[in-house]
N, C-alpha and C positions, 0 to 999 in steps of 0.2 A: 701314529706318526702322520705329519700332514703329508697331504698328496700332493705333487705338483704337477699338475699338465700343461698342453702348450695351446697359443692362441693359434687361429689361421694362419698368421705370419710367420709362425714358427720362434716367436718371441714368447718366455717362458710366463706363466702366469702367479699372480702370488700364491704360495699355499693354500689351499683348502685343508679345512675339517669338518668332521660331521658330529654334533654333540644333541644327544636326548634329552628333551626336558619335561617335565610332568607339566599337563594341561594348562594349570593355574598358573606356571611359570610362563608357559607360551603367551597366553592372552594378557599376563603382566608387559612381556616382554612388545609384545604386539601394541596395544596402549600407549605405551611410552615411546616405542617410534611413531607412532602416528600425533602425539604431542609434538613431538619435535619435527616431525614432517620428513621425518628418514626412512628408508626401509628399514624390516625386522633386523637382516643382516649387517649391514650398517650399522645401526641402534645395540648391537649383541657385541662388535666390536668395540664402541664408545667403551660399551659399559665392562667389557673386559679388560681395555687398557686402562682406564682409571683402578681397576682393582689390581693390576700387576702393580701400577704403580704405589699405591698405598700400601701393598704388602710389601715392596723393597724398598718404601721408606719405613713401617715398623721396621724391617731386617737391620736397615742402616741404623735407627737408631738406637736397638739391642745392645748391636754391635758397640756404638761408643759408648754406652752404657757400661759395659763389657769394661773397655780401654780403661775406662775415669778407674771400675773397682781394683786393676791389675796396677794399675798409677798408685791408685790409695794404698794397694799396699804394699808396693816399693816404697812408697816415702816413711810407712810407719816403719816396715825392714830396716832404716834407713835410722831414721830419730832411736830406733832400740839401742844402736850401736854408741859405744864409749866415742869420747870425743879426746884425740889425740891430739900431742903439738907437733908441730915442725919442728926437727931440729935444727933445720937452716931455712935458710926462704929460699922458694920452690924454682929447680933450671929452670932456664928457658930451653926449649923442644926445635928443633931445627931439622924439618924437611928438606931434603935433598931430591930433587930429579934424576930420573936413572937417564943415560942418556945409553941407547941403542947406537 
């Protein structure tokens, strides 16, 4: 769970976390903030929120991948069925307001 403490003002500060990383991670990670001229922490952020994001756009678009197969096969459900006539052409539908 992140931590949250306060600054001198007594205005709350963003979460911290503390995450471990093996060596070769760290001086990857070190490198590339110093490419970009950011600190480590800074640089560990970027690179976190581009990878939330990436994985909630795969999630999103599982998801409507998801939708289209439950679509497809409503409409095959749909074409199985016999096709019926009217026996008269179809009321018309007439909403009414409830009035309190």
């Amino acid at each position: 769970m992140a931590t949250r403490q306060n600054s001198t003002n007594g205005k709350p500060k963003s979460p911290r976390i503390q995450v471990v990383l093996p060596e070769i991670m760290c001086e990857q990670l070190t490198t590339l903030a110093s490419n970009e001229s950011r600190t480590v922490s800074n640089m560990a952020k970027v690179l976190i929120q581009e990878g939330i994001k990436k994985y909630l756009e795969k999630d999103r678009k599982s998801l409507v991948a998801e939708n289209n197969l439950n679509t497809d096969k409503f409409r095959d459900e749909l074409e199985k069925q016999s096709i019926r006539r009217l026996k008269r052409a179809p009321q018309r539908i007439r909403y009414y307001k409830k009035y309190d």
